[in-house]
C-alpha positions as CSV (number, residue, x, y, z in Angstrom):
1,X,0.0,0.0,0.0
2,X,1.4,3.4,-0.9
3,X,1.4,5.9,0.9
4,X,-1.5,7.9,-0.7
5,X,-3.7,4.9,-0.6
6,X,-3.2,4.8,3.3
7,X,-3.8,9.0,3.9
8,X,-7.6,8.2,1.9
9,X,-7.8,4.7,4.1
10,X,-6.9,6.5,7.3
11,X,-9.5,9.5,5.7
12,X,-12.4,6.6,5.7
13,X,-12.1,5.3,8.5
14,X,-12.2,8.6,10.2
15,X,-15.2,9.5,8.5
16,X,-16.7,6.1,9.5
17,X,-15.8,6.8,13.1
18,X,-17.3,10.6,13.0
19,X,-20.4,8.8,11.3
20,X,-20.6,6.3,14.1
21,X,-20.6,8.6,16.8
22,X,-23.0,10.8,15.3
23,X,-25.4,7.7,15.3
24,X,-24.3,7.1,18.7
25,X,-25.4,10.7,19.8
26,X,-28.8,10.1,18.1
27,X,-29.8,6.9,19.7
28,X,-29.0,8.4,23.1
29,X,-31.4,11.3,22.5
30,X,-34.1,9.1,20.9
31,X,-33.2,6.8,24.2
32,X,-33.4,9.9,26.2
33,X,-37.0,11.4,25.3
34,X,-38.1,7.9,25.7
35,X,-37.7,7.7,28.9
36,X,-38.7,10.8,29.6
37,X,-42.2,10.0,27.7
38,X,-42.8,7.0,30.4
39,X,-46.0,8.0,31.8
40,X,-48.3,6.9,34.4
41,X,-51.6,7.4,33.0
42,X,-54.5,4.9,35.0
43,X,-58.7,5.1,34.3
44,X,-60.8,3.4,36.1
45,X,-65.0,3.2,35.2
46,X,-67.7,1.0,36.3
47,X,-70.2,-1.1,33.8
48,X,-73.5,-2.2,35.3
49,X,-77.1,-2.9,34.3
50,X,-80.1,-2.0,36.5
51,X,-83.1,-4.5,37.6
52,X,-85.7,-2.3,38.9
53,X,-88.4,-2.9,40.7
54,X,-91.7,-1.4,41.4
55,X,-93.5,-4.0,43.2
56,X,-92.5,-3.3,46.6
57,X,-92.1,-6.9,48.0
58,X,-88.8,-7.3,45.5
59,X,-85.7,-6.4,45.6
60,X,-84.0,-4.3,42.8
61,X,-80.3,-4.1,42.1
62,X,-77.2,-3.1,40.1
63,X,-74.9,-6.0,39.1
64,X,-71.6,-4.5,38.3
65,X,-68.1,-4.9,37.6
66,X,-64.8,-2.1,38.5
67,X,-61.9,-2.1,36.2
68,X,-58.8,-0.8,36.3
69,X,-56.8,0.1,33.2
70,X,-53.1,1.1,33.3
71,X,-53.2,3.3,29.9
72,X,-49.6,4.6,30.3
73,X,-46.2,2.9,29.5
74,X,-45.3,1.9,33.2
75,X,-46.0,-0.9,35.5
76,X,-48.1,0.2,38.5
77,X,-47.7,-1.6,42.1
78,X,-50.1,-3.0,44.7
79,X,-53.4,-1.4,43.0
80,X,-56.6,-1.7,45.7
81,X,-60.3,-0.1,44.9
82,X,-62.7,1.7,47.6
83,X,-66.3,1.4,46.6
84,X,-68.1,3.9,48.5
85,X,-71.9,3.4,49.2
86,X,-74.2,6.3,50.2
87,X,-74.8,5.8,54.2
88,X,-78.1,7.4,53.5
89,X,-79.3,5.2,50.9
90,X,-80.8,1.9,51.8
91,X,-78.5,-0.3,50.0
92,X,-76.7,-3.6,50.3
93,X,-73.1,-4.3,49.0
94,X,-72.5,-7.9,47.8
95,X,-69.6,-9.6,46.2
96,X,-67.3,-12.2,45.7
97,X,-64.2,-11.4,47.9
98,X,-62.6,-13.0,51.0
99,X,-61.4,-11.4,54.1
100,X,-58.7,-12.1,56.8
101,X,-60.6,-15.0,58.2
102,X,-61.6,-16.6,55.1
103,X,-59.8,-20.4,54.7
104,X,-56.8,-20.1,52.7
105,X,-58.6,-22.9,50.4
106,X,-61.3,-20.8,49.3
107,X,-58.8,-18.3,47.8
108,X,-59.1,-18.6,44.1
109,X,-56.5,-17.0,41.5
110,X,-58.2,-14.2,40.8
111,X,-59.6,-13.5,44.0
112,X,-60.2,-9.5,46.0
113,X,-60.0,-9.6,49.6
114,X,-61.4,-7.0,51.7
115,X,-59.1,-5.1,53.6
116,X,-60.9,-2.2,55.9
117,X,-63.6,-3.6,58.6
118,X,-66.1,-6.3,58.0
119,X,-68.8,-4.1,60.2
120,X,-68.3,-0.9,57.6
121,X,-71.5,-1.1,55.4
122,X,-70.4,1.8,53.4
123,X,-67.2,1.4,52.2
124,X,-65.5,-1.6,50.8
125,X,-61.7,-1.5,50.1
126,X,-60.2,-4.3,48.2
127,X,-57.4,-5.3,46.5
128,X,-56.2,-8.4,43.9
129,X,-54.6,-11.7,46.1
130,X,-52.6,-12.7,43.1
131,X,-52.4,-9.4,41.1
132,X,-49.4,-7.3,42.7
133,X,-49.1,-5.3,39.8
134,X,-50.8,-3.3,36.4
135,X,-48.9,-4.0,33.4
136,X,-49.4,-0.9,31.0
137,X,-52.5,-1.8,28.8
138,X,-53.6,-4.3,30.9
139,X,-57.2,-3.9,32.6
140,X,-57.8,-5.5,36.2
141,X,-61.4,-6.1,37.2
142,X,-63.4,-6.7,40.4
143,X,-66.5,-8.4,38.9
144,X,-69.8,-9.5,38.9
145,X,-70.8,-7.2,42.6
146,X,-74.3,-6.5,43.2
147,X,-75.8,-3.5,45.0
148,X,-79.5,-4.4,46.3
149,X,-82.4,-2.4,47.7
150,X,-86.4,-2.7,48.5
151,X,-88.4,0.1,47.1
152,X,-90.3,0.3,50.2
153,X,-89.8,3.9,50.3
154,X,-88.5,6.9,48.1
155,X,-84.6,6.3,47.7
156,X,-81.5,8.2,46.6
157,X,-77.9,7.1,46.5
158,X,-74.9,6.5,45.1
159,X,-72.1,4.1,44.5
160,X,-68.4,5.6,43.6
161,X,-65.0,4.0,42.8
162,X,-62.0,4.7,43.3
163,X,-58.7,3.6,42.5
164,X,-55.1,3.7,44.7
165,X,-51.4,1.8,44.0
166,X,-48.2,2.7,45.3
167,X,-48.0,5.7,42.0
168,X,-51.5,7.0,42.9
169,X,-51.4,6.9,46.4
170,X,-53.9,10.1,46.9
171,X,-56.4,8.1,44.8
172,X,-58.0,8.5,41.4
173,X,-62.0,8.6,40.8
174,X,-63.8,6.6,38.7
175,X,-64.6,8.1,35.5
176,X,-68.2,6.9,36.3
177,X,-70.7,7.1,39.0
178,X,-73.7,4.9,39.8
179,X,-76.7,7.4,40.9
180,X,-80.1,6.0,41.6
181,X,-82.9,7.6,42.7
182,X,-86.5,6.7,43.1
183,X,-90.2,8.1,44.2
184,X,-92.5,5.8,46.2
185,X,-95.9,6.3,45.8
């Protein structure tokens, strides 16, 4: 190799490196504003159908389900949900969780247990056995609960959600409310 075959060589390879490190610089501030785009973004709504009744002698109620939905890009931890009753209205909670006392047997994989008092009638706080954490787009769900009254008298109430993990720990609402009001005559 002569010498002016080396000086465009040594030239190249330069470039190639200058070229490089320009890529380099690129990917780290692509890399950069990713991270700096990972949000925590988290919804939470009820879906529910009514049975109403206006025979006096039967009950009418709200079967219902709470989900969760992580929406952002990062995992959330320990997620729990308060469902909050009216104390004036004359409803009932029902649903399928376990508390402290329940057999270890009866726990299921997908299974809430209630965490605040068995004697509160107003408030129910629960949280996933077996679900420690959100993935981002993933939904969690406490299903199939049912809310029940008699219509033995004019009513009014409501039922609100709300959603808490280790990112959220002041809370978030549920997008959605359950309001139900009704007139005996």
């Amino acid at each position: 190799m002569d010498k002016k075959q080396y000086v465009e060589l040594k030239h190249k390879v330069e470039q190639l490196n200058r070229e490089t490190d320009d890529y380099l610089k690129e990917m780290k501030t692509i890399l950069s504003k990713v991270k700096q785009n990972q949000k925590l973004n988290m919804v939470s709504y009820f879906t529910y159908s009514f049975n109403i009744s206006y025979n006096q002698e039967q009950e009418s109620f709200i079967i219902g389900t709470y989900h969760i939905h992580n929406l952002g890009n990062k995992l959330l931890t320990n997620p729990y949900i308060c469902i909050k009753l009216s104390p004036d209205a004359p409803f009932r909670f029902y649903g399928k969780y376990i508390n402290k006392k329940t057999n270890l047997s009866m726990q299921t994989p997908d299974a809430w247990e209630r965490i605040n008092e068995q004697t509160d009638k107003n408030e129910y706080w629960l949280r996933p056995i077996a679900k420690q954490t959100l993935e981002p787009n993933h939904v969690i769900s406490f299903p199939n609960f049912q809310i029940k009254w008699l219509s033995t008298e004019s009513y009014s109430g409501s039922i609100m959600g709300f959603t808490y993990c280790d990112e959220f720990k002041e809370g978030i609402p549920a997008v959605n409310q359950i309001y139900v009001n009704g007139i005996y005559k």
